[in-house]
Backbone as a chain_set.jsonl record, in Angstrom:
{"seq": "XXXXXXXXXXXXXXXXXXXXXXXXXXXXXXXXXXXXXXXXXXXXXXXXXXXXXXXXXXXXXXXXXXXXXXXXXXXXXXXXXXXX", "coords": {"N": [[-79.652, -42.527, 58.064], [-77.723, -44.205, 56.477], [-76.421, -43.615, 53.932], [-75.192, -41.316, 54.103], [-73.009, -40.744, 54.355], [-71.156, -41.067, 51.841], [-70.35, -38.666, 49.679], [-70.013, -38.999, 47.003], [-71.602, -39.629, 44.342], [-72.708, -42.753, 42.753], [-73.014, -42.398, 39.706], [-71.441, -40.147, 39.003], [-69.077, -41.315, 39.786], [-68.687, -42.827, 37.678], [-69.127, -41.582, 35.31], [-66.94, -39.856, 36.27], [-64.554, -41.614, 35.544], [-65.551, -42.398, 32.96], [-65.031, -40.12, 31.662], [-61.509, -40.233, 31.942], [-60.996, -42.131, 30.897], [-61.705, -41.538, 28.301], [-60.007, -39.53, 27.991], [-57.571, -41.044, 28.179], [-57.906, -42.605, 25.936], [-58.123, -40.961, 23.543], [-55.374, -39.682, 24.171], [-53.305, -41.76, 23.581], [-54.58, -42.166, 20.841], [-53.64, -39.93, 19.687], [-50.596, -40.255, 20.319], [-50.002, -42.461, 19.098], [-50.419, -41.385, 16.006], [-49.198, -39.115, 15.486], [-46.367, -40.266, 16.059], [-46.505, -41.83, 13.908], [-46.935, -40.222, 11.648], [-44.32, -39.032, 11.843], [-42.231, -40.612, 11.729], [-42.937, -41.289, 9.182], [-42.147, -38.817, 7.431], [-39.291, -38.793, 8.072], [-38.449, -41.081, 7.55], [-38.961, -40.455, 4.703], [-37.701, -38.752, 4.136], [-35.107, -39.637, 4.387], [-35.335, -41.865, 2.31], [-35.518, -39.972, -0.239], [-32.857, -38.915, 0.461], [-31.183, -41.195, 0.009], [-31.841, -41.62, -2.882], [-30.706, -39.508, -3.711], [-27.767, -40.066, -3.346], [-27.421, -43.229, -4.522], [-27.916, -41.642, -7.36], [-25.571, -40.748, -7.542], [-23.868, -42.251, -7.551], [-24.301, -43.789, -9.993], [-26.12, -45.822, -9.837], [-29.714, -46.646, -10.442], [-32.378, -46.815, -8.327], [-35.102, -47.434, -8.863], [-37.391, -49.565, -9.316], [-38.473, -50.638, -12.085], [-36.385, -50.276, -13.808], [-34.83, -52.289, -13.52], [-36.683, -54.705, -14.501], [-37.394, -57.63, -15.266], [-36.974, -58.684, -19.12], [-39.533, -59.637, -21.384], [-41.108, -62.581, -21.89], [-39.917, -65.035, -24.119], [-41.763, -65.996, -27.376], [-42.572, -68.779, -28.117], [-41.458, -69.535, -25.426], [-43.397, -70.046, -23.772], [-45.439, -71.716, -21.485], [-48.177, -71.412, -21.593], [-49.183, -71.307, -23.964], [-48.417, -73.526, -24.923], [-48.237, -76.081, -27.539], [-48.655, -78.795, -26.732], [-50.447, -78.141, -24.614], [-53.06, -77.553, -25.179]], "CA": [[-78.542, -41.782, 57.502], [-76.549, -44.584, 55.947], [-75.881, -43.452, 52.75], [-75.135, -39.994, 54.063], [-71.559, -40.535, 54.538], [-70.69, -41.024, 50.542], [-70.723, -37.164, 48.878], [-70.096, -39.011, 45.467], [-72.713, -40.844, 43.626], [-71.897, -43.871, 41.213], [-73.546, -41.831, 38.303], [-70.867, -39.209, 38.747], [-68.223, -42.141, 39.269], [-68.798, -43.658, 36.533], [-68.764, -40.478, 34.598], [-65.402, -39.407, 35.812], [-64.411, -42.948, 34.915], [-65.672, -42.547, 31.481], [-63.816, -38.91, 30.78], [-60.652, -40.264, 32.391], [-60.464, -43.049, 29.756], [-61.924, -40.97, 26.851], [-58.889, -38.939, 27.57], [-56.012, -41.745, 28.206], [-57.742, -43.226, 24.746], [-57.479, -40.045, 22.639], [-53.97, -38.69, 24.251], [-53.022, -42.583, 23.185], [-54.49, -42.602, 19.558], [-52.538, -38.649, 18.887], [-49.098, -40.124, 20.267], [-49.584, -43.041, 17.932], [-50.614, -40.243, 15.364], [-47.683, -38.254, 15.635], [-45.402, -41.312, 15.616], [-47.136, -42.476, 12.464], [-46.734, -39.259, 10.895], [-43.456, -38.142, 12.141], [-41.593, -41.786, 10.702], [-43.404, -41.309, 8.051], [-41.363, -37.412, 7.265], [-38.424, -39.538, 8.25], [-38.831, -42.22, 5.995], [-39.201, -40.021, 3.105], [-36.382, -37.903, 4.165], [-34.064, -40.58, 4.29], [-35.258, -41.998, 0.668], [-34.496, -39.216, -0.82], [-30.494, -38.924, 0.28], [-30.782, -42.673, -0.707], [-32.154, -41.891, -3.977], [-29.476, -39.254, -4.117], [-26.456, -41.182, -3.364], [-27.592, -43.939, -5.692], [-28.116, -41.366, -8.529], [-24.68, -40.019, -7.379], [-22.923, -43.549, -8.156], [-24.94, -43.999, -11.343], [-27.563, -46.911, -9.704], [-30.981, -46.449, -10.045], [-33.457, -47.114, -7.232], [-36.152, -47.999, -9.537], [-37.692, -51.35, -9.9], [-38.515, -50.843, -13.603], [-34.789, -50.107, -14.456], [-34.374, -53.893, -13.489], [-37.198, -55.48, -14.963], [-36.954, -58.945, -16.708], [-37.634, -58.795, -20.176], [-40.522, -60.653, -21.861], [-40.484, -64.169, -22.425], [-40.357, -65.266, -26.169], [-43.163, -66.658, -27.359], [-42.428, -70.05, -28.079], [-41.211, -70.451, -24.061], [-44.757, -69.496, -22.802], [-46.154, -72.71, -21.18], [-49.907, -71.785, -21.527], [-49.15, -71.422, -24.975], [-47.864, -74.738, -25.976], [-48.807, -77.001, -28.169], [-49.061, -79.834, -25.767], [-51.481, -78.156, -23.869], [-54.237, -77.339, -26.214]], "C": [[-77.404, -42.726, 57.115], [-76.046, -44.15, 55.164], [-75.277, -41.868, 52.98], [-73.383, -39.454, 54.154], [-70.572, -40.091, 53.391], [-71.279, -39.648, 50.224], [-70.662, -37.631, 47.429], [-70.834, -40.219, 45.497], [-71.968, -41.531, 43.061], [-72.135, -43.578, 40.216], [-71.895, -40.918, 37.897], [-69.036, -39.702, 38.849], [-67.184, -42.164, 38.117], [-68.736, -42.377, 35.479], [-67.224, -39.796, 34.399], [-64.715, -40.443, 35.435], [-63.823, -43.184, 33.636], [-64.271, -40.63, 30.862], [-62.433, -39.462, 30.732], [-60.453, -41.094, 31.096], [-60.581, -42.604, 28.656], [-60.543, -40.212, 26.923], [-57.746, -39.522, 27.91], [-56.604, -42.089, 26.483], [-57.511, -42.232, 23.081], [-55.908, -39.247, 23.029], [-52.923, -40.381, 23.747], [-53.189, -42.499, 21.577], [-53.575, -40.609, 18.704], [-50.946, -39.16, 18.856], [-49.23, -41.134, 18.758], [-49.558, -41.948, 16.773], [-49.453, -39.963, 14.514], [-46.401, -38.805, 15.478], [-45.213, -41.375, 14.477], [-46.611, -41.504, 11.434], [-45.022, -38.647, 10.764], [-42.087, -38.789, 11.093], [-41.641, -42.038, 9.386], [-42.426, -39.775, 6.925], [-40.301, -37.931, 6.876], [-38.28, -40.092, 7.339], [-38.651, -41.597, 4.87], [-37.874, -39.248, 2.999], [-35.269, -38.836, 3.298], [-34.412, -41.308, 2.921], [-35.22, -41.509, -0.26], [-32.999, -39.096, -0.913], [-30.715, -40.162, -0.271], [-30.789, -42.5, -2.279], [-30.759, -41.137, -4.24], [-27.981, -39.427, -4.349], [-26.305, -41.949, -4.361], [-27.34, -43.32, -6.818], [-26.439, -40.954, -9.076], [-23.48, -41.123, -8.105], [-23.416, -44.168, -9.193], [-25.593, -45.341, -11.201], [-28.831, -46.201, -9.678], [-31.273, -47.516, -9.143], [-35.111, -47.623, -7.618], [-36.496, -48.938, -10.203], [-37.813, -51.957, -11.357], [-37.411, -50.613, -14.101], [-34.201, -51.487, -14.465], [-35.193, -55.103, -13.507], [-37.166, -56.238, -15.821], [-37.913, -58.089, -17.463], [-38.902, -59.734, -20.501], [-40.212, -61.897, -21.865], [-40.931, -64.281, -23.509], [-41.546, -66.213, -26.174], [-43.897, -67.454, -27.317], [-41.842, -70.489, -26.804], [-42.196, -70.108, -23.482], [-45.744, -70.959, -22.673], [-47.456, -72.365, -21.796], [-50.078, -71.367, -23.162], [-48.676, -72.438, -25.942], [-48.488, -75.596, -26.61], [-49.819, -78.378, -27.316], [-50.654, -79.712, -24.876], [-53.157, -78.0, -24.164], [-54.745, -78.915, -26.571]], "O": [[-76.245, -42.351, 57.294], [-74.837, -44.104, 55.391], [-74.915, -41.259, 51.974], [-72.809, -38.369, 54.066], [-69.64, -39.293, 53.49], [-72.469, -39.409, 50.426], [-71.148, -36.888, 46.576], [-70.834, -41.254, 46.163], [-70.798, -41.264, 42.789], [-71.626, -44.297, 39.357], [-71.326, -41.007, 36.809], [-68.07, -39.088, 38.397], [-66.037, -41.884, 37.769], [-67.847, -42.621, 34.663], [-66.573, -39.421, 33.424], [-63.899, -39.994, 34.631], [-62.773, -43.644, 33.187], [-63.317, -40.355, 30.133], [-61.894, -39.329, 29.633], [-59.689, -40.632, 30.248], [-59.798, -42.996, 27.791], [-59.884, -40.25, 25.883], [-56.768, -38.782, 28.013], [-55.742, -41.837, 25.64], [-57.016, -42.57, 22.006], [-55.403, -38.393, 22.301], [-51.732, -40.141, 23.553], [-52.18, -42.705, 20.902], [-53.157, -40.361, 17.573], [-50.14, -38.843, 17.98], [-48.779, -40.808, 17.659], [-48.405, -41.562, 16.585], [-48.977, -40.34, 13.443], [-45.457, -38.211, 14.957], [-44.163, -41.117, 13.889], [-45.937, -41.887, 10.477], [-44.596, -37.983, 9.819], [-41.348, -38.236, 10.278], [-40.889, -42.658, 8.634], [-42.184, -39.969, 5.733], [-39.976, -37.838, 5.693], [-37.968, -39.604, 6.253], [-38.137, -42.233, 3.95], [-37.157, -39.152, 2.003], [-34.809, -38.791, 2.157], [-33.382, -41.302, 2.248], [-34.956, -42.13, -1.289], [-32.213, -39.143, -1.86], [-30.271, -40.153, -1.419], [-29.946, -43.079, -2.963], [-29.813, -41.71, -4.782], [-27.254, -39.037, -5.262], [-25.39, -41.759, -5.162], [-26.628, -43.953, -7.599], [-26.026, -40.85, -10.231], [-22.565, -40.878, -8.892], [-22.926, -45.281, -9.389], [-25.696, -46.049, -12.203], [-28.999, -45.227, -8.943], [-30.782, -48.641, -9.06], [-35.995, -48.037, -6.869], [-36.149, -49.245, -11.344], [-37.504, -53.069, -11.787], [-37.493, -50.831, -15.309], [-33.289, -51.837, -15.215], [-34.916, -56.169, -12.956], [-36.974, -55.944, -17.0], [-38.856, -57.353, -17.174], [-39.154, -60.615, -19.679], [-39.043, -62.282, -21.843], [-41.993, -63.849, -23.959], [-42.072, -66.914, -25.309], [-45.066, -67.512, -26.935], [-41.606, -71.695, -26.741], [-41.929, -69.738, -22.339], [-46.587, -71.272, -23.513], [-47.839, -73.182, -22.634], [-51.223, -71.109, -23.534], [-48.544, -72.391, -27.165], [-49.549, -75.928, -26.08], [-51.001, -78.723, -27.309], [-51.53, -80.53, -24.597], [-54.131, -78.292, -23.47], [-55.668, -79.102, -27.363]]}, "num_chains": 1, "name": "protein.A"}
């Protein structure tokens, strides 16, 4: 009667083991989740009033409103004479 003392097996361990971590590693990947998602609401919130403010003081917020022009045709290195 050695073994008669232990009422839990190592099968059933190792089982509660495994749930215990399946559920720290999914109540871990929802908070991230929920973070992810929530900053993300946030984020958008808040670049909106930005956009609105900006539009309010007559800046745009848009990168193509302050894109260089072309370069002429004759300053285009891979077009020079020299290099041909």
């Amino acid at each position: 009667m050695a073994g008669s003392f232990c009422r839990v097996s190592f099968t059933s361990v190792k089982k509660m083991f495994l749930r215990r971590f399946l559920r720290i590693v999914v109540t871990l990947v929802i908070v991230i989740l929920g973070g992810w998602a929530f900053e993300n609401w946030r984020g958008g919130r808040e670049w909106m009033k930005a956009k609105e403010r900006a539009a309010l003081m007559g800046v745009s917020l848009d990168m193509a409103d302050y894109a260089a022009e072309g370069i002429a045709k004759g300053d285009r290195l891979m077009e020079d004479a020299t290099k041909k």
